[in-house]
PyMOL Python script that loads the backbone (N, CA, C, O; Angstrom):
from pymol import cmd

cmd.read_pdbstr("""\
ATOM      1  N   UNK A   1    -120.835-201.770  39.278  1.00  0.00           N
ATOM      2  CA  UNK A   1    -119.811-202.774  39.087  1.00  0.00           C
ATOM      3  C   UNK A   1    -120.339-203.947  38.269  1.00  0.00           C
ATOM      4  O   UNK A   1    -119.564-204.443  37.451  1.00  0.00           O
ATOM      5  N   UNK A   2    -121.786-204.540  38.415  1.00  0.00           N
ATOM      6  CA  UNK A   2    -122.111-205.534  37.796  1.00  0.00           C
ATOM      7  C   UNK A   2    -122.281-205.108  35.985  1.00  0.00           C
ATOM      8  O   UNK A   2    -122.403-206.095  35.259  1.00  0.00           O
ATOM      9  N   UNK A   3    -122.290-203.684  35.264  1.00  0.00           N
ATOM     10  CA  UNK A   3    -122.752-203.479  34.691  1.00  0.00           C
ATOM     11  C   UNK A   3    -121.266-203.795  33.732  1.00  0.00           C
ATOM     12  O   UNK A   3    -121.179-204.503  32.729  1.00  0.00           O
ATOM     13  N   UNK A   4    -120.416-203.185  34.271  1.00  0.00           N
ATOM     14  CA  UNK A   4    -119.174-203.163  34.041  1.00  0.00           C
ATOM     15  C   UNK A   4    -118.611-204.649  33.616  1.00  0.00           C
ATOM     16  O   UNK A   4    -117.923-204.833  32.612  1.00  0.00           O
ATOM     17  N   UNK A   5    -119.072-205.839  34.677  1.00  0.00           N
ATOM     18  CA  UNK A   5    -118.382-206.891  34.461  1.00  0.00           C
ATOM     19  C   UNK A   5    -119.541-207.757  32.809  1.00  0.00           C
ATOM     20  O   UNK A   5    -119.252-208.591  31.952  1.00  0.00           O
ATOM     21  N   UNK A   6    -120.642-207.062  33.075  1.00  0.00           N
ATOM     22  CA  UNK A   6    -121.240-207.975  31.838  1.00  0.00           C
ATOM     23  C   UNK A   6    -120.829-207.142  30.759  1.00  0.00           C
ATOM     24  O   UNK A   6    -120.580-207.790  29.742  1.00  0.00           O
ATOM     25  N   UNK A   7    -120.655-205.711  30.639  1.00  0.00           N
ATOM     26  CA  UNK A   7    -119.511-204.779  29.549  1.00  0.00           C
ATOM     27  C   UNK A   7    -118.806-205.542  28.942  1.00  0.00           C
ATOM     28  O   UNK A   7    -118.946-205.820  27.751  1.00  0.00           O
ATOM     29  N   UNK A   8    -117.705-206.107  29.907  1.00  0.00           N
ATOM     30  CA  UNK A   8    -116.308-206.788  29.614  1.00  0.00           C
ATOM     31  C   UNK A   8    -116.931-208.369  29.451  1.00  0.00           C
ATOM     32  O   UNK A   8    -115.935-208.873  28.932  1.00  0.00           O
ATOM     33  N   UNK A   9    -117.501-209.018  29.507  1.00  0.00           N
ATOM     34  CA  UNK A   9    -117.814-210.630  29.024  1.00  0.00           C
ATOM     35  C   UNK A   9    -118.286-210.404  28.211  1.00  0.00           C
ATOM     36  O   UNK A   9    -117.810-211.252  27.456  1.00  0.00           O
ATOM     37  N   UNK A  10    -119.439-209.460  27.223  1.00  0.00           N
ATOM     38  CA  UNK A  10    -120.341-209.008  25.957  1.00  0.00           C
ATOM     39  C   UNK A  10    -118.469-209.117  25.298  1.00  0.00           C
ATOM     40  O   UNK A  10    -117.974-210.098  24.742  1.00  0.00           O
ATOM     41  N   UNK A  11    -117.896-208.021  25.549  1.00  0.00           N
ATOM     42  CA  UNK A  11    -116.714-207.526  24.829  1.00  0.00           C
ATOM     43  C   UNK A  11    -115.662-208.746  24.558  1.00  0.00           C
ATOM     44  O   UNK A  11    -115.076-208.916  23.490  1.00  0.00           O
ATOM     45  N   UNK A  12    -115.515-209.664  25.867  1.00  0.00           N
ATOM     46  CA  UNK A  12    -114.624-210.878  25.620  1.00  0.00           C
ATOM     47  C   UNK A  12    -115.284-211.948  24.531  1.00  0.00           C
ATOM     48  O   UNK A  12    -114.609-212.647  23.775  1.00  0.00           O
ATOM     49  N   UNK A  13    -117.256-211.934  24.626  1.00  0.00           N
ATOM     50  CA  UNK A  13    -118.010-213.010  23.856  1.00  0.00           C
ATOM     51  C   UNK A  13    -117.641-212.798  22.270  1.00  0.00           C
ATOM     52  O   UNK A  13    -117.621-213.555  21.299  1.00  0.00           O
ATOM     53  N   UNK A  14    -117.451-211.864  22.406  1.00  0.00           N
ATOM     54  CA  UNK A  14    -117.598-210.783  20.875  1.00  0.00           C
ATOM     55  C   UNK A  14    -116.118-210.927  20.505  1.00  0.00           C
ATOM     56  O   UNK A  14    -116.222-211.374  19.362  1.00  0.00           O
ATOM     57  N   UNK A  15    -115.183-210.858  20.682  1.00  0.00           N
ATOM     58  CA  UNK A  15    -113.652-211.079  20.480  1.00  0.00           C
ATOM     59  C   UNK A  15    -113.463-212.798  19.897  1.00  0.00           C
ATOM     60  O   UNK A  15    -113.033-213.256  18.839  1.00  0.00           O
ATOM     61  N   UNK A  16    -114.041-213.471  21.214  1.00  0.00           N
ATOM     62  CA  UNK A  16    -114.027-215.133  20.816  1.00  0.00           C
ATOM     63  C   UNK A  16    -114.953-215.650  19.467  1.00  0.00           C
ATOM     64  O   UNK A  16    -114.737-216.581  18.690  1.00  0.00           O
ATOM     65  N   UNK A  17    -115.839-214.864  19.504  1.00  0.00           N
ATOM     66  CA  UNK A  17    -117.106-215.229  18.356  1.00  0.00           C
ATOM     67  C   UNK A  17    -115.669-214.823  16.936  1.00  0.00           C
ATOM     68  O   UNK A  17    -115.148-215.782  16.367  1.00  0.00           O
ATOM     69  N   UNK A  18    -115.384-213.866  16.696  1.00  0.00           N
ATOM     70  CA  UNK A  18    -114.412-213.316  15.592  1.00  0.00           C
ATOM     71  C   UNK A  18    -113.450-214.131  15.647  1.00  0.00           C
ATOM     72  O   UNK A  18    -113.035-214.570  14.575  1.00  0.00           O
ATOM     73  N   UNK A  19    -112.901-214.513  16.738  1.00  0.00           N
ATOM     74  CA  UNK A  19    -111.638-215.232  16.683  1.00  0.00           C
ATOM     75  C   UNK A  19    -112.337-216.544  16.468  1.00  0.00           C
ATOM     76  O   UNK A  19    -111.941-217.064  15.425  1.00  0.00           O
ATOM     77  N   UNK A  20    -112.809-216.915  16.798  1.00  0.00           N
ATOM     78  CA  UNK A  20    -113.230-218.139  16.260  1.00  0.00           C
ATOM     79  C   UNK A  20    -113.588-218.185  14.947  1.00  0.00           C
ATOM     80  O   UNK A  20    -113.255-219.344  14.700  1.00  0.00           O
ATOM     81  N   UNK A  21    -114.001-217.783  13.992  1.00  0.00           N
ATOM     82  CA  UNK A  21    -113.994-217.642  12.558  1.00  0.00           C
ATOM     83  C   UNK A  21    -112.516-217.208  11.960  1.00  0.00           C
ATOM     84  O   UNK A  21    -112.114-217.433  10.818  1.00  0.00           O
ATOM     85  N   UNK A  22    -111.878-216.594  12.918  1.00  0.00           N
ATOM     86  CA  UNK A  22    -111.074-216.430  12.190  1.00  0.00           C
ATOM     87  C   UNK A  22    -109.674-216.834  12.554  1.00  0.00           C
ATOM     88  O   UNK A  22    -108.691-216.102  12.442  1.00  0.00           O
ATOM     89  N   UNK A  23    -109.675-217.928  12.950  1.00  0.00           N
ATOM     90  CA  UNK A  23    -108.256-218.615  13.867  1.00  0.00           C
ATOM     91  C   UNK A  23    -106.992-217.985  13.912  1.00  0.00           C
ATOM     92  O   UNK A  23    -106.087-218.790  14.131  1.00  0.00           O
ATOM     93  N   UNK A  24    -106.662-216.915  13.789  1.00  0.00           N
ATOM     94  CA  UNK A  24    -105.422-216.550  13.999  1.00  0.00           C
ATOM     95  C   UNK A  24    -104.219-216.513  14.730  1.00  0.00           C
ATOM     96  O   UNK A  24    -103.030-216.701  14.477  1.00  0.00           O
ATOM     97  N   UNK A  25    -105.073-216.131  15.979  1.00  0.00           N
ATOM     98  CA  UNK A  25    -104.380-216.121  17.264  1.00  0.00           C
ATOM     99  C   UNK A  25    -104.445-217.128  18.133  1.00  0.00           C
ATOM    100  O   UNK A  25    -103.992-217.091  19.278  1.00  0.00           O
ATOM    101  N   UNK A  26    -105.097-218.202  17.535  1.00  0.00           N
ATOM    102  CA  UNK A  26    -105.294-220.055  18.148  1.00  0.00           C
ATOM    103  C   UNK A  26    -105.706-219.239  19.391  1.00  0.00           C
ATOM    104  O   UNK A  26    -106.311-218.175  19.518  1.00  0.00           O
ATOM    105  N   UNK A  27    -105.166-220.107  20.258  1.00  0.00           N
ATOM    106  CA  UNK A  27    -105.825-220.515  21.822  1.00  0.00           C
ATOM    107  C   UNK A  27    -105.790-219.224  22.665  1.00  0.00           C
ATOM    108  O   UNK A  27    -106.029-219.248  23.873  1.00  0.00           O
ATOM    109  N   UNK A  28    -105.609-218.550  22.264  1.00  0.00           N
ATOM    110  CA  UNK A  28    -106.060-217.235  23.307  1.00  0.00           C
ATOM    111  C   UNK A  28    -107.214-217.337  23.623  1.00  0.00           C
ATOM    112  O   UNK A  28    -107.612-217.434  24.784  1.00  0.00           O
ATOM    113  N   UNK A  29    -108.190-217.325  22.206  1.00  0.00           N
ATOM    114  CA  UNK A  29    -109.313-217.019  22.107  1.00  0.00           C
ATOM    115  C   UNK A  29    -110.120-217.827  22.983  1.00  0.00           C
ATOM    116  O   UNK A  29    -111.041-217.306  23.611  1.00  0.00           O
ATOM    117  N   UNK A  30    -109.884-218.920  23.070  1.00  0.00           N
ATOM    118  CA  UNK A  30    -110.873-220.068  24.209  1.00  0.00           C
ATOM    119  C   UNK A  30    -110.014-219.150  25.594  1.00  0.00           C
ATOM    120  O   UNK A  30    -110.925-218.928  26.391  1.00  0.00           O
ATOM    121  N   UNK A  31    -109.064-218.720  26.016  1.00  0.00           N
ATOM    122  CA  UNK A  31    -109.013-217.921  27.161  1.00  0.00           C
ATOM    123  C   UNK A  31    -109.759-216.918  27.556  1.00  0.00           C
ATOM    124  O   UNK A  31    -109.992-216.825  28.762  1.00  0.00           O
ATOM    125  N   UNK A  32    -110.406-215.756  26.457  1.00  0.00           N
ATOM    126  CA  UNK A  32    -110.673-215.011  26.212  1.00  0.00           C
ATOM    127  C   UNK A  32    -112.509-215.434  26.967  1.00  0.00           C
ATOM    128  O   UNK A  32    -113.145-214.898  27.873  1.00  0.00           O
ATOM    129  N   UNK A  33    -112.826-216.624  26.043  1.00  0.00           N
ATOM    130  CA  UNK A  33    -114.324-216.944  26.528  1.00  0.00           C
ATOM    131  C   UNK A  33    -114.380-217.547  27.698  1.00  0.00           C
ATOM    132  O   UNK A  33    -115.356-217.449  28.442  1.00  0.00           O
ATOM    133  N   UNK A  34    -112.882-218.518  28.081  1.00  0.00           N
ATOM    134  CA  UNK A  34    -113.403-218.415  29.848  1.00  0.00           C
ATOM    135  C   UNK A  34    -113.346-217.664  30.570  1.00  0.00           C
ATOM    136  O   UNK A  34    -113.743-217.846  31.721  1.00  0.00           O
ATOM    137  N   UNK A  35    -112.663-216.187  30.015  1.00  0.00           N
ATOM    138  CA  UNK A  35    -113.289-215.208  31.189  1.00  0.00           C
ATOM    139  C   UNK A  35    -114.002-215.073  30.984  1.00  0.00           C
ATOM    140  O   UNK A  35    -114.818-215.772  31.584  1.00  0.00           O
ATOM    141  N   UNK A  36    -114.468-214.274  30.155  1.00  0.00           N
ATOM    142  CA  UNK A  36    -116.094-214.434  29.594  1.00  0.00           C
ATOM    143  C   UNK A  36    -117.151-214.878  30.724  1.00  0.00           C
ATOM    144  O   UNK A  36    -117.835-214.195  31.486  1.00  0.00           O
ATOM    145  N   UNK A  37    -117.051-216.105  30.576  1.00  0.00           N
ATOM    146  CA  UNK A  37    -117.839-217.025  31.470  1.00  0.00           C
ATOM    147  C   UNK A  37    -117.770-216.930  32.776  1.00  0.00           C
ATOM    148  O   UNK A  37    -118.777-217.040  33.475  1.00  0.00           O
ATOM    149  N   UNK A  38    -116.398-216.682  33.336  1.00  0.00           N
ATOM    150  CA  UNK A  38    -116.059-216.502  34.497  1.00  0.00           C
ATOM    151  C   UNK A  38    -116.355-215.215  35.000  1.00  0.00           C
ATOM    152  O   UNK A  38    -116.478-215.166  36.224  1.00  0.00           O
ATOM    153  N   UNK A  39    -116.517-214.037  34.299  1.00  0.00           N
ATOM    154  CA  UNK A  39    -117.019-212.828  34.672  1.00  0.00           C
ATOM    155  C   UNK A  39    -118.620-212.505  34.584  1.00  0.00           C
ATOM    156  O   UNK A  39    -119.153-211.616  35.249  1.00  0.00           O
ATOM    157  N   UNK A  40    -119.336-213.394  33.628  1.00  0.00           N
ATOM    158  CA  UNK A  40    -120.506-213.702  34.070  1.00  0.00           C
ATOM    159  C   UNK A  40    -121.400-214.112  35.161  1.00  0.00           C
ATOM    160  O   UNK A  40    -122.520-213.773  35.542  1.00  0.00           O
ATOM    161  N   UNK A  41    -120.393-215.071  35.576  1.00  0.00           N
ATOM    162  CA  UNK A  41    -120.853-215.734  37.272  1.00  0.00           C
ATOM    163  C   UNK A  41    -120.439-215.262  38.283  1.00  0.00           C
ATOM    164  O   UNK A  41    -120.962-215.580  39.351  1.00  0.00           O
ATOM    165  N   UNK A  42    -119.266-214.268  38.224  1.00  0.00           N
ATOM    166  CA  UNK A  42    -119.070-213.737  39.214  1.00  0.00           C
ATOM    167  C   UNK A  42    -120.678-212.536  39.172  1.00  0.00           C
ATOM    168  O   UNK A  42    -121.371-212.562  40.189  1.00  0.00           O
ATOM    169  N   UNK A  43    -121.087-211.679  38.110  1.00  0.00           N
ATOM    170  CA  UNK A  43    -121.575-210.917  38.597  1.00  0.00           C
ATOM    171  C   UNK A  43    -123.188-211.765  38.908  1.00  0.00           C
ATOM    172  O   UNK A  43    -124.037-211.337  39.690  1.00  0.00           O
ATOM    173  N   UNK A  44    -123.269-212.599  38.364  1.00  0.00           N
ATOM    174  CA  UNK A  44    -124.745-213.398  38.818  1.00  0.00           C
ATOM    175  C   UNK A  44    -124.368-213.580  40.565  1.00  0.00           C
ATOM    176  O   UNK A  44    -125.064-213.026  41.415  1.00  0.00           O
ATOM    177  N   UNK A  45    -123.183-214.425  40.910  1.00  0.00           N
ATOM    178  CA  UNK A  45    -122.965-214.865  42.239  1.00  0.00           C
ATOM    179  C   UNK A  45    -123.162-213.937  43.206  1.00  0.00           C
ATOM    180  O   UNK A  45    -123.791-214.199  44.232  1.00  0.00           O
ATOM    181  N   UNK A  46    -122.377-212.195  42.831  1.00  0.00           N
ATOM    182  CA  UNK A  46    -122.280-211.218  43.697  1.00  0.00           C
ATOM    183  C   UNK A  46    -123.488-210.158  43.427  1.00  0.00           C
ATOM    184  O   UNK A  46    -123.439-209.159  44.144  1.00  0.00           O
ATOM    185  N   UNK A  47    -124.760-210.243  42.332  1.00  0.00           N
ATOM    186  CA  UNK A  47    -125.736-209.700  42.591  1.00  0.00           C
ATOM    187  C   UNK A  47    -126.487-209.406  43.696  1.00  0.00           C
ATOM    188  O   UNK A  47    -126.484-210.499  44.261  1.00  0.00           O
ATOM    189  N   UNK A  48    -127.068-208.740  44.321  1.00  0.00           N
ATOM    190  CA  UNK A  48    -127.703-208.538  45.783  1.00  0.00           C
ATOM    191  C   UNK A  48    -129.210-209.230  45.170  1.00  0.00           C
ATOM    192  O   UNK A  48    -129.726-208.984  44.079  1.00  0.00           O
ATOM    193  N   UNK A  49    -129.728-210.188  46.273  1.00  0.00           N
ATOM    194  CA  UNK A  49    -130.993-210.786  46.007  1.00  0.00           C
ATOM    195  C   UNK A  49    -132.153-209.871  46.944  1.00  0.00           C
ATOM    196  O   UNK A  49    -132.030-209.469  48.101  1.00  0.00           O
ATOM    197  N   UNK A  50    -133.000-209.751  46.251  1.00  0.00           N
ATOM    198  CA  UNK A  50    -134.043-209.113  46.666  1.00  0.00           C
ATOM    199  C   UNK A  50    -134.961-209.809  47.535  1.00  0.00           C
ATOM    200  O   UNK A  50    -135.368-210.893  47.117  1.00  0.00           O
ATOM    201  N   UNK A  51    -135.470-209.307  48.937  1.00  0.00           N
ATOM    202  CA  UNK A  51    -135.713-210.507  49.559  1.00  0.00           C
ATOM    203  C   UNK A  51    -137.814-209.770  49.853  1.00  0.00           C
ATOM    204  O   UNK A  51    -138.642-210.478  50.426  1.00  0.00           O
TER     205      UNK A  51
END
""", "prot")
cmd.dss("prot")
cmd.show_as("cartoon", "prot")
cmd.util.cbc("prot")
cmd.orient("prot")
């Protein structure tokens, strides 16, 4: 599951990086990178810590 959620934030970083050069679709794109971000920390938060 964690592999999956950094899959999809690489894939959302990579969408915003393009859209951002290339403004088309305006403000999606900053939606796009707070999931991004937000699917990043979820999988840091829900990683199992090694004790």
């Amino acid at each position: 599951m964690n592999s999956l959620l950094y899959i999809i934030a690489v894939i959302l970083i990579i969408g915003w990086a393009i859209g951002f050069f290339f403004t088309t679709i305006g403000g999606l794109i900053h939606v796009l990178l707070i999931i991004a971000i937000i699917s990043l920390l979820l999988g840091l938060i829900r990683r199992p810590t090694a004790v």
